[in-house]
VMD Tcl script that builds the backbone (N, CA, C; Angstrom):
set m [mol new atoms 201]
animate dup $m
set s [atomselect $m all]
$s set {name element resname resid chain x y z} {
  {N N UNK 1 A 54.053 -83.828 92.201}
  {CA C UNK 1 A 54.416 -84.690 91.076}
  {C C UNK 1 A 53.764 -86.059 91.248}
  {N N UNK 2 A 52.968 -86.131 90.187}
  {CA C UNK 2 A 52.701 -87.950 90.212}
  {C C UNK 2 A 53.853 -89.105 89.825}
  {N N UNK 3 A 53.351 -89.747 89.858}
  {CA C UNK 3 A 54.873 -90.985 89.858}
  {C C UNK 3 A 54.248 -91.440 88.142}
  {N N UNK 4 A 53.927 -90.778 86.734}
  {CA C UNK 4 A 53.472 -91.663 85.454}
  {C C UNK 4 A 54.570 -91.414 85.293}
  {N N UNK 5 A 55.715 -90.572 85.161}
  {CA C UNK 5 A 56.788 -90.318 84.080}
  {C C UNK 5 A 57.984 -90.854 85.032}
  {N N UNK 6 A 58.814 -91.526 83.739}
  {CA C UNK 6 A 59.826 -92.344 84.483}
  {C C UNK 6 A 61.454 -91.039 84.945}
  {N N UNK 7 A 61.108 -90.005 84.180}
  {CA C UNK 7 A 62.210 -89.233 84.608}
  {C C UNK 7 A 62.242 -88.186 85.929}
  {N N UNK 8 A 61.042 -88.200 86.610}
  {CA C UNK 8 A 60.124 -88.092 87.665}
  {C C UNK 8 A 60.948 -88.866 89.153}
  {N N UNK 9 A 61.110 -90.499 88.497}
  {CA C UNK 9 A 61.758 -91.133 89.671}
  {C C UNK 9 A 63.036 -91.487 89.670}
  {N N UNK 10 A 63.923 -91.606 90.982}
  {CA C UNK 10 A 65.414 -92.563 90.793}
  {C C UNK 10 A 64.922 -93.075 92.311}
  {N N UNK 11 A 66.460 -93.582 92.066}
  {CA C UNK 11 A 66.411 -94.384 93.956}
  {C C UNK 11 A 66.716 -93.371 94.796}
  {N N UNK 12 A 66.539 -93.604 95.738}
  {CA C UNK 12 A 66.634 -92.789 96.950}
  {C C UNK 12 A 65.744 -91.847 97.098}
  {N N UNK 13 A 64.309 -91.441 96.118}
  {CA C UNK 13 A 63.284 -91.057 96.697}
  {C C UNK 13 A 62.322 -91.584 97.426}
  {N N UNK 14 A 61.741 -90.840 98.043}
  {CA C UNK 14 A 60.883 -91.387 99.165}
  {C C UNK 14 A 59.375 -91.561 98.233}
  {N N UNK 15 A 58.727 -92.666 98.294}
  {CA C UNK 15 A 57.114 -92.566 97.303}
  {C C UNK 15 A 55.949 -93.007 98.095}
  {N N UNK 16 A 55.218 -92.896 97.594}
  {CA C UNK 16 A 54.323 -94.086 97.824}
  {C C UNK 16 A 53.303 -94.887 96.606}
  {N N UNK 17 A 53.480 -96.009 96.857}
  {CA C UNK 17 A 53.277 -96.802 96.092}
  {C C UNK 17 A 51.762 -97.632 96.533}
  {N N UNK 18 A 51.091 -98.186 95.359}
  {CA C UNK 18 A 49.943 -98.884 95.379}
  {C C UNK 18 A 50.453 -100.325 95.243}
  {N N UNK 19 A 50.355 -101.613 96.020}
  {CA C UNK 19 A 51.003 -102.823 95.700}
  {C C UNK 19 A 49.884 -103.597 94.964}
  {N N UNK 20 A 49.927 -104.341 94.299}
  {CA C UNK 20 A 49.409 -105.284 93.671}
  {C C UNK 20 A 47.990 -105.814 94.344}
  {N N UNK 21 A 48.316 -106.325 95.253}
  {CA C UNK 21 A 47.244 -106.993 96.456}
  {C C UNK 21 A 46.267 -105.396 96.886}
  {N N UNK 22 A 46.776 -104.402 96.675}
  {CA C UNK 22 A 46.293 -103.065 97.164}
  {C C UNK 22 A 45.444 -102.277 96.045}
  {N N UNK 23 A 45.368 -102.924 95.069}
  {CA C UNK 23 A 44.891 -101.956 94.072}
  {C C UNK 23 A 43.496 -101.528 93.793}
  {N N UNK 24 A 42.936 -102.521 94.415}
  {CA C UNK 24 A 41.178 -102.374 94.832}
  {C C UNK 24 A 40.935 -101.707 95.362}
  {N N UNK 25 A 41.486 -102.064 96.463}
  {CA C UNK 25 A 40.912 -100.715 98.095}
  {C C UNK 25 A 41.942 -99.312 97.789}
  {N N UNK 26 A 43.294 -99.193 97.147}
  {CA C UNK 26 A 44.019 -97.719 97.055}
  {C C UNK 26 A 44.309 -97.492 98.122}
  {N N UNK 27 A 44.987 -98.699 98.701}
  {CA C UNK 27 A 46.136 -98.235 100.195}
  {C C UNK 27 A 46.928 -98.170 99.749}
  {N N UNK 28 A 47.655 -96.866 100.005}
  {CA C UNK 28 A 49.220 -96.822 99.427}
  {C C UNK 28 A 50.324 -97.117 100.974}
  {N N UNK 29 A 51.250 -97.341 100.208}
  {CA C UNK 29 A 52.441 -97.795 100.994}
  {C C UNK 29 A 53.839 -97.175 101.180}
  {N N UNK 30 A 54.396 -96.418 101.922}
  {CA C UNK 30 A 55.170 -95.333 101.415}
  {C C UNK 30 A 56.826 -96.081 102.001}
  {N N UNK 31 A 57.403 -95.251 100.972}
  {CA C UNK 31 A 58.844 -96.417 101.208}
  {C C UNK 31 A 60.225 -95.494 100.111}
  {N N UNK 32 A 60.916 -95.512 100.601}
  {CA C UNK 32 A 62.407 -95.010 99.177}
  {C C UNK 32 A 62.338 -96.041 98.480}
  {N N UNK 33 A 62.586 -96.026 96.954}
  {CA C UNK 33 A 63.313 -96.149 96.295}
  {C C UNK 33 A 64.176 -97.123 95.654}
  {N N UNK 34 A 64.139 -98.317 95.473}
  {CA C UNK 34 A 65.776 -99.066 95.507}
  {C C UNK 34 A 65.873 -99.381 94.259}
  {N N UNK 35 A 65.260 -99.552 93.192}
  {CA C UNK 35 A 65.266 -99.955 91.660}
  {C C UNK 35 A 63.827 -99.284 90.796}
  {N N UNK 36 A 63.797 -99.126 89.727}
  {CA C UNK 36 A 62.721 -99.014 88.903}
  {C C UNK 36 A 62.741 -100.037 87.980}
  {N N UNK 37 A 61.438 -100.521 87.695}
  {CA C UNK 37 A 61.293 -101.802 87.368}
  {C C UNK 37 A 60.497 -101.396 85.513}
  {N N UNK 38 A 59.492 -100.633 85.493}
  {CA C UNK 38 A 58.940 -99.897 84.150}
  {C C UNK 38 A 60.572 -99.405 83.185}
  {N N UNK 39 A 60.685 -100.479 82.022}
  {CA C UNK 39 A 61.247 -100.163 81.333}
  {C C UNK 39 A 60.935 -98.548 80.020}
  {N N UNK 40 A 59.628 -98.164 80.482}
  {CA C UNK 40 A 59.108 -96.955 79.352}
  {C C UNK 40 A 59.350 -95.935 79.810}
  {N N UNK 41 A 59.373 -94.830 78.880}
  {CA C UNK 41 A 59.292 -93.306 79.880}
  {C C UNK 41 A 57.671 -93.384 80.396}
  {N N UNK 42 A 56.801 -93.514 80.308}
  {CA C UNK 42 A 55.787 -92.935 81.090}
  {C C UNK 42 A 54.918 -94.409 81.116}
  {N N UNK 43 A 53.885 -94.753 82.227}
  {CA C UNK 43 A 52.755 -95.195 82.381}
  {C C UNK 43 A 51.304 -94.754 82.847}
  {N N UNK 44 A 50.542 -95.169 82.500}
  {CA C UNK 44 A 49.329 -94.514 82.912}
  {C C UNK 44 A 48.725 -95.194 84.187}
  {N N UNK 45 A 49.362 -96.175 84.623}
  {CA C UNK 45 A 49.118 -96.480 86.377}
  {C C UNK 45 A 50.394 -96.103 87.418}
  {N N UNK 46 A 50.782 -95.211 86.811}
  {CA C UNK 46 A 52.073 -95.284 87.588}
  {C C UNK 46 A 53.671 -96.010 87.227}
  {N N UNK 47 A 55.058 -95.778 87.135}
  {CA C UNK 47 A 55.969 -96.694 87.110}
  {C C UNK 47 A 56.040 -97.538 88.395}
  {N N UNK 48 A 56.355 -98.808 87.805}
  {CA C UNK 48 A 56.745 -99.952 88.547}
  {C C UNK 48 A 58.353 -99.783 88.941}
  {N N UNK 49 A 58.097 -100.197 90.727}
  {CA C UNK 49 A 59.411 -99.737 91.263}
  {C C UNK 49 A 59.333 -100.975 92.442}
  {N N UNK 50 A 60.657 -101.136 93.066}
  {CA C UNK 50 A 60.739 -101.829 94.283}
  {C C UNK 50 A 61.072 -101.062 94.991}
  {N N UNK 51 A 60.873 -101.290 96.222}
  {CA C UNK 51 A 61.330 -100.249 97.589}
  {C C UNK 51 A 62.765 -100.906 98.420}
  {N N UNK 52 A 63.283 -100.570 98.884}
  {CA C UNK 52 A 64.019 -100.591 100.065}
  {C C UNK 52 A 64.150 -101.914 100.573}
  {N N UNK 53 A 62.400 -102.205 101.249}
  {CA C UNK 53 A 62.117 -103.014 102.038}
  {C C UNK 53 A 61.949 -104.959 101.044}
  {N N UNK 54 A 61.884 -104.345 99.552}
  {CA C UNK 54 A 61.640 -105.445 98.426}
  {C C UNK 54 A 60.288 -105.622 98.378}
  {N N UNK 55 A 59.093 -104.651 98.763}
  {CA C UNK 55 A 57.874 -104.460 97.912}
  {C C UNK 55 A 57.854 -103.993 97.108}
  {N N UNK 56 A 57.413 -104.484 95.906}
  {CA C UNK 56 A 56.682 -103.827 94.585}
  {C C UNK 56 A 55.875 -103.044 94.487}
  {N N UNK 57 A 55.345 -102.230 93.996}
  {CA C UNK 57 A 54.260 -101.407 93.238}
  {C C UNK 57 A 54.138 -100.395 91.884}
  {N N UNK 58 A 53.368 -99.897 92.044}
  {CA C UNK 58 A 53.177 -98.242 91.052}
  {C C UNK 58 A 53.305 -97.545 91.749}
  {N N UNK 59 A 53.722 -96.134 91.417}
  {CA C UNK 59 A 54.044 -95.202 92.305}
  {C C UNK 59 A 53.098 -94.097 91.760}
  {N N UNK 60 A 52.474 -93.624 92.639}
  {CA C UNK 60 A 51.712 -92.941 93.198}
  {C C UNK 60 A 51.819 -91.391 93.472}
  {N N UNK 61 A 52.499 -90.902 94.039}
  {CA C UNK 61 A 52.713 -89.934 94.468}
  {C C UNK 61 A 54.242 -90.243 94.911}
  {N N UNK 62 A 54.731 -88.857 94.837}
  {CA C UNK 62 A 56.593 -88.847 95.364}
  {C C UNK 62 A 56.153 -87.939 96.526}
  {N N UNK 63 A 57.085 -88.147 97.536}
  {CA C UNK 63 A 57.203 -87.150 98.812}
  {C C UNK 63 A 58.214 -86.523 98.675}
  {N N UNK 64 A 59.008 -86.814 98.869}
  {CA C UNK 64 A 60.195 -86.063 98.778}
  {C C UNK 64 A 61.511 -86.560 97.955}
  {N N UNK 65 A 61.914 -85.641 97.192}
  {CA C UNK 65 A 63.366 -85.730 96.616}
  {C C UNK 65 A 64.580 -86.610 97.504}
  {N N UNK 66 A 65.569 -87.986 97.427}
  {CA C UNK 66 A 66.165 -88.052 98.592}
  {C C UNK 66 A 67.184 -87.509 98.447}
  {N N UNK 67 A 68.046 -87.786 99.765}
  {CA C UNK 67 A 69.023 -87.180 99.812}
  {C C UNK 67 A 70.322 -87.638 99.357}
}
mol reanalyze $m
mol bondsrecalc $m
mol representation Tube
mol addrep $m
């Protein structure tokens, strides 16, 4: 699953995300979950989410469903 569709993500999944400062080079950053920030159902860079740790990004790819 890619991370465009917002019914795709909640909290407590595990993602990884592209941050802002990262979007040139496509280092992703992998992290759960703690809010979704993309008010739409879908984007075409990814939904905007915060993590856990309080980094931002697009999300990228999901790893795993949490628990």
């Amino acid at each position: 699953m890619n991370g465009k569709n917002r019914k795709d993500i909640a909290a407590g999944l595990e993602v990884e995300i592209v941050l802002k400062q990262d979007q040139r080079t496509g280092k992703h950053t992998r992290g759960i979950v703690k809010d979704i920030l993309t008010n739409s159902s879908t984007h075409p860079h990814g939904i905007k989410v915060r993590l856990t740790d309080g980094q931002v990004g697009r999300v990228q790819a999901i790893i795993k469903k949490g628990e």
